[in-house]
N, CA and C atoms as a LAMMPS dump frame, in Angstrom:
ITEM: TIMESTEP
0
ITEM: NUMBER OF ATOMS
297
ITEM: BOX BOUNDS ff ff ff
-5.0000000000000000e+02 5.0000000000000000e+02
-5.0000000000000000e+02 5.0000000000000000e+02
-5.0000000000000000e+02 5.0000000000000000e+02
ITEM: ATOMS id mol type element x y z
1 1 1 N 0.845 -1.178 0
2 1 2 C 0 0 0
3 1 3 C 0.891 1.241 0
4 2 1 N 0.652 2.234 -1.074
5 2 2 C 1.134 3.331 -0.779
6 2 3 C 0.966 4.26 0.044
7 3 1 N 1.566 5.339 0.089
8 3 2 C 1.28 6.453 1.593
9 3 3 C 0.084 7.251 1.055
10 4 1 N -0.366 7.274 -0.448
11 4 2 C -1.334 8.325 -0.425
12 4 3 C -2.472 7.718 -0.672
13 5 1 N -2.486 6.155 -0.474
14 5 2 C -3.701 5.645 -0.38
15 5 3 C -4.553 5.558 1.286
16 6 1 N -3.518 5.798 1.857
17 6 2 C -3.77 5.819 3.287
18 6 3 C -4.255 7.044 3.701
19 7 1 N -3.974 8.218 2.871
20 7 2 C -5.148 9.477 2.981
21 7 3 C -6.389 9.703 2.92
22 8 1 N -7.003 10.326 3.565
23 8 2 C -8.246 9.932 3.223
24 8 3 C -9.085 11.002 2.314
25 9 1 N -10.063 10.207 1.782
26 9 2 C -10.207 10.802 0.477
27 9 3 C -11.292 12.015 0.761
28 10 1 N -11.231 13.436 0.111
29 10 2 C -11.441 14.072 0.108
30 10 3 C -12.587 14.438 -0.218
31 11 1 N -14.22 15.12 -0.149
32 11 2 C -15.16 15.559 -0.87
33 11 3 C -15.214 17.076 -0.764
34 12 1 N -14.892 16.928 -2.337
35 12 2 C -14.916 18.766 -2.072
36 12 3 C -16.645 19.364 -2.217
37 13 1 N -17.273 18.611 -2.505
38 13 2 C -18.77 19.183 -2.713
39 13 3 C -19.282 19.503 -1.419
40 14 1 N -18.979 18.65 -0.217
41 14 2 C -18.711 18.911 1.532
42 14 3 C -17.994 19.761 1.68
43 15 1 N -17.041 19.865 0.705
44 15 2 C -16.094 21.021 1.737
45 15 3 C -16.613 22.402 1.496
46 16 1 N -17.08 22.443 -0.157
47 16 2 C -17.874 23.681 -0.484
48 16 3 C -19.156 23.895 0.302
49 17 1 N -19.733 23.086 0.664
50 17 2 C -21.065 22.973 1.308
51 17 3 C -20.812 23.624 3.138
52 18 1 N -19.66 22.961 3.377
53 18 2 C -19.394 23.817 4.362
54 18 3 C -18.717 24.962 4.893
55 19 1 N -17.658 25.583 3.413
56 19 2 C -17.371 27.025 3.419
57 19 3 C -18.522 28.032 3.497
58 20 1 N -19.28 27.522 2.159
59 20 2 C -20.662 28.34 2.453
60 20 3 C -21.838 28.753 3.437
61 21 1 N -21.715 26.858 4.259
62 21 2 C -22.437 27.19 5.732
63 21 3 C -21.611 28.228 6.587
64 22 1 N -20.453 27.815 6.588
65 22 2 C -19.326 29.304 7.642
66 22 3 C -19.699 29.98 7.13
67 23 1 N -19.432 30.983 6.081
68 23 2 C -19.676 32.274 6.039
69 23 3 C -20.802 32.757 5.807
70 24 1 N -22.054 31.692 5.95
71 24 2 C -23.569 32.073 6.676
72 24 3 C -23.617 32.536 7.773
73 25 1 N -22.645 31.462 8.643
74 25 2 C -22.741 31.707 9.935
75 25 3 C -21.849 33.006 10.249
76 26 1 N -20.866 33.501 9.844
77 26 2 C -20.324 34.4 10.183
78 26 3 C -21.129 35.964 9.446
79 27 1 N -21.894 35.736 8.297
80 27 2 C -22.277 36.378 8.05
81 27 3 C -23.549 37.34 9.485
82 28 1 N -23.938 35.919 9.859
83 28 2 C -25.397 36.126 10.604
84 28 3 C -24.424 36.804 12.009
85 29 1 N -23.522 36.37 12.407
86 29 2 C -22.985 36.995 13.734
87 29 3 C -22.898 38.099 13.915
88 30 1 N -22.427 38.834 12.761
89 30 2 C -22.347 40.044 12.079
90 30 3 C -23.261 40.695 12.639
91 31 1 N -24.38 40.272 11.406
92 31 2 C -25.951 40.636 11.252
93 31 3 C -26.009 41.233 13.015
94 32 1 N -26.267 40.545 13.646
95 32 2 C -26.446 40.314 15.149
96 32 3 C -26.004 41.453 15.933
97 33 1 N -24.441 41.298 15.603
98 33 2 C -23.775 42.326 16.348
99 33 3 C -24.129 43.906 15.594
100 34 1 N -24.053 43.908 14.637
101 34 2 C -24.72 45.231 14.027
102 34 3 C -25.623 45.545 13.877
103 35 1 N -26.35 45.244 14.34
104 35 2 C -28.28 45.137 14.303
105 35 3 C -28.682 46.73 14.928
106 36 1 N -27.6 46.753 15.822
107 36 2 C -28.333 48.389 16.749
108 36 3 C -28.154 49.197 15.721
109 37 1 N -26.818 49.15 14.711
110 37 2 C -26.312 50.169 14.521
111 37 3 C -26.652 50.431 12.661
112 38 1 N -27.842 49.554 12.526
113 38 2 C -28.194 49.577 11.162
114 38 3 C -29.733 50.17 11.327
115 39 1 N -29.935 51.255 9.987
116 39 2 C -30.818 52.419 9.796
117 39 3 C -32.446 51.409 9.436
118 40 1 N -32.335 50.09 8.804
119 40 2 C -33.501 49.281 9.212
120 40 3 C -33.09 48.025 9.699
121 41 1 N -33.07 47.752 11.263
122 41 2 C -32.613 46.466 11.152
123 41 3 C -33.934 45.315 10.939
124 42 1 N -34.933 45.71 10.457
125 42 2 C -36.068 44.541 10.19
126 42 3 C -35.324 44.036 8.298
127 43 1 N -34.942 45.178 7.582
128 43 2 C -34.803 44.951 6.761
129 43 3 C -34.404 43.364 5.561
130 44 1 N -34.997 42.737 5.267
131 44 2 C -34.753 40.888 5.137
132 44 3 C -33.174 41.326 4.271
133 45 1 N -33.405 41.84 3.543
134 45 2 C -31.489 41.833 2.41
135 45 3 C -30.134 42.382 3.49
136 46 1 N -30.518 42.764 4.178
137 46 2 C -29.125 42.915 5.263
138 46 3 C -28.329 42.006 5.642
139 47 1 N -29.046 40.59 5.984
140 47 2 C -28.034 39.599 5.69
141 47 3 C -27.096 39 4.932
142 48 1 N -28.268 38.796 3.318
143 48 2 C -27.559 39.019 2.017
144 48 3 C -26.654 39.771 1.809
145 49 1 N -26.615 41.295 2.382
146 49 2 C -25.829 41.649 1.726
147 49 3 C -24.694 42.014 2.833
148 50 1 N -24.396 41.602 4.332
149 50 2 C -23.348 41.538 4.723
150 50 3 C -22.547 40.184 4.518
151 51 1 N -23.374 39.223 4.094
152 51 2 C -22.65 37.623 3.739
153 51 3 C -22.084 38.152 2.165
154 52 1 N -22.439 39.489 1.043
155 52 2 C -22.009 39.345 0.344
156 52 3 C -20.487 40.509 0.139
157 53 1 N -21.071 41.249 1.385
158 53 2 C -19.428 42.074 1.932
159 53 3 C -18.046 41.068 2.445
160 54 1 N -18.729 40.09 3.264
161 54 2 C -17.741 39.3 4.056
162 54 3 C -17.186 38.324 2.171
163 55 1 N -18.147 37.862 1.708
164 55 2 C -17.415 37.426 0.406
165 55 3 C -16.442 38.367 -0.278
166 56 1 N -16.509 39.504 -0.401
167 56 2 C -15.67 40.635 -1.427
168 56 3 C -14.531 40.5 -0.402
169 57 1 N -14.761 40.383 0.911
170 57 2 C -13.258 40.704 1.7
171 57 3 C -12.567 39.418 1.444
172 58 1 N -13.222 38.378 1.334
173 58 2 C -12.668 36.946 1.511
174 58 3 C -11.489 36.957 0.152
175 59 1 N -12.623 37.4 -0.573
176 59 2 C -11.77 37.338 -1.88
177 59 3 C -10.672 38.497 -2.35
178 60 1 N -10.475 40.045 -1.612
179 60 2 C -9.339 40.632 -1.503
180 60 3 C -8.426 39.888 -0.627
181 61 1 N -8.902 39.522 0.649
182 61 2 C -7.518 38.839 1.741
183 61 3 C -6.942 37.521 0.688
184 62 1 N -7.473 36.728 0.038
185 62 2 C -6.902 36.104 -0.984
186 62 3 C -5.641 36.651 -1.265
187 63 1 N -6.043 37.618 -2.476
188 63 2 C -5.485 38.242 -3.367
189 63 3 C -4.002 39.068 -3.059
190 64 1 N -4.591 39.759 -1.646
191 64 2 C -2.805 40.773 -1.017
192 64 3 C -2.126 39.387 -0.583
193 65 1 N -3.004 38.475 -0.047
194 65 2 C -1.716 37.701 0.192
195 65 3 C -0.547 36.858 -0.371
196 66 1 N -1.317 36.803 -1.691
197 66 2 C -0.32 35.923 -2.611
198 66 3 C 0.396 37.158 -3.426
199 67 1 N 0.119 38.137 -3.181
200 67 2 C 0.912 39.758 -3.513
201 67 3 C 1.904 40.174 -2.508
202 68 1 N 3.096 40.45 -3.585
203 68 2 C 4.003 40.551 -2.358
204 68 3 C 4.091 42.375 -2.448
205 69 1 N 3.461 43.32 -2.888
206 69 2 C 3.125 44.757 -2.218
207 69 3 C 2.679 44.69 -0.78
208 70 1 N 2.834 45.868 -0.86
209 70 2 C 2.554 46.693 0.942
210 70 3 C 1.219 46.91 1.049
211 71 1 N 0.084 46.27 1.76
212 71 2 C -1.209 46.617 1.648
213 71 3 C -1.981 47.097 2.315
214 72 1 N -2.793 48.217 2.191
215 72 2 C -2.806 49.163 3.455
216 72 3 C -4.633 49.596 2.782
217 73 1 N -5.434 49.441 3.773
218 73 2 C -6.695 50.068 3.075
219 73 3 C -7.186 51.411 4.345
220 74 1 N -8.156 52.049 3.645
221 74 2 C -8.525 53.357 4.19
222 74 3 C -9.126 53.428 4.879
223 75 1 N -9.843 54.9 5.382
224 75 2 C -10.532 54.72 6.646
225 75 3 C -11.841 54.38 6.351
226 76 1 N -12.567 54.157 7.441
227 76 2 C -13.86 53.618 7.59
228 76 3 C -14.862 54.8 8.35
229 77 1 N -14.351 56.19 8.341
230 77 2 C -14.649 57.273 9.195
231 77 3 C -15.893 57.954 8.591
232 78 1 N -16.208 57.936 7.563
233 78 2 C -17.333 58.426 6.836
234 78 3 C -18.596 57.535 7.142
235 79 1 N -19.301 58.183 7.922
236 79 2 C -20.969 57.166 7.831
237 79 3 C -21.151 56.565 6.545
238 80 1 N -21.126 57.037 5.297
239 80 2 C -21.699 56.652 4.369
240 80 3 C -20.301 55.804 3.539
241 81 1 N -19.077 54.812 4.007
242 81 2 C -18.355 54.123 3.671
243 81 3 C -19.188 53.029 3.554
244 82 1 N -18.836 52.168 2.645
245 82 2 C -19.519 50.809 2.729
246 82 3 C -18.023 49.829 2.359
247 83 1 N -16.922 49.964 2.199
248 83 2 C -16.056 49.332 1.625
249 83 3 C -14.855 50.202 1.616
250 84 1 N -14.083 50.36 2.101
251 84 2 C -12.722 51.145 1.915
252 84 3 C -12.39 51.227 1.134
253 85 1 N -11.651 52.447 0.635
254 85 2 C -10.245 52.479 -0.66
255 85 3 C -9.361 51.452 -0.355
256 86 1 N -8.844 50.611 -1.121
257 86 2 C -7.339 49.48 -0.581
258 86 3 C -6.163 50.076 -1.893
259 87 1 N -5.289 50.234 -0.993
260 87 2 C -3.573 50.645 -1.334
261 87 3 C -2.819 49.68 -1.563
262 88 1 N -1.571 49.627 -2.569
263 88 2 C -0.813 48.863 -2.613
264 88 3 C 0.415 49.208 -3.146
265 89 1 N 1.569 49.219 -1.829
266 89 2 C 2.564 50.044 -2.494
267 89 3 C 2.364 51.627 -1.952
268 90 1 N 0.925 52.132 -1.261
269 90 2 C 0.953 53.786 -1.54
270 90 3 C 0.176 54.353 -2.567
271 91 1 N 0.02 53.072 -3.496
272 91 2 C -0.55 53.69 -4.818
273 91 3 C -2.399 53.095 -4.563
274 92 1 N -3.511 54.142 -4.965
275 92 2 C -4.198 53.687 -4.966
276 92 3 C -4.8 52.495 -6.205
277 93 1 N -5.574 52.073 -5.623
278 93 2 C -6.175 50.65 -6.444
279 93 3 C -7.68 50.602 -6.624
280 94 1 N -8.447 50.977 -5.794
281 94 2 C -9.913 50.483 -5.313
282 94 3 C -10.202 52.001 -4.757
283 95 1 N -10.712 52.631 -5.436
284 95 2 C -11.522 54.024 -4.385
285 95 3 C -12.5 53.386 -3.446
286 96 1 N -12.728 53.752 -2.115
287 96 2 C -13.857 53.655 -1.621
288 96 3 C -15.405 53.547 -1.998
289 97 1 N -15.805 52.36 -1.38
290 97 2 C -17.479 52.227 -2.128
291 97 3 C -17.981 53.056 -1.182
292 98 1 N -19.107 53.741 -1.458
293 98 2 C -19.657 54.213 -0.651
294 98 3 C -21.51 53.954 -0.366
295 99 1 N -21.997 53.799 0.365
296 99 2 C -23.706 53.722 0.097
297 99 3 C -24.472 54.285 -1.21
């Protein structure tokens, strides 16, 4: 028997099934903890759309990390920020989203 038969075998359709349950769940913690501080919190798409913020970050922290620039994003000081400017190097990349 070889050594990589002794691994055990992998399902990635589970593993996708359960990235997506995490960042439900982290989405909803969110939800939770920001609930005071959101202008409708009955609103039903607030979840949607902080599970679809926590996705856009998932997929920049990707990205700087396999980048070997200096990565630095902006402030969050404006009420009406929804997404920071992100830097790289000093140089901008991404202006700030805003509401």
């Amino acid at each position: 028997m070889q050594w990589k038969d002794s691994l055990p075998k992998r399902d990635f359709s589970t593993r996708a099934l359960t990235v997506q349950t995490t960042d439900a769940i982290i989405a909803q913690n969110l939800s939770d903890e920001l609930e005071r501080y959101a202008k409708d919190p009955t609103n039903p798409v607030r979840d949607d759309h902080l599970a679809q913020l926590c996705q856009k970050a998932k997929r920049i922290r990707r990205k700087t990390r396999r980048h070997p620039s200096s990565w630095a994003f902006g402030s969050w000081d404006d009420d009406a920020v929804q997404f920071p400017s992100v830097m790289a190097d000093g140089m901008m990349l991404m202006n700030a989203e805003l509401e």
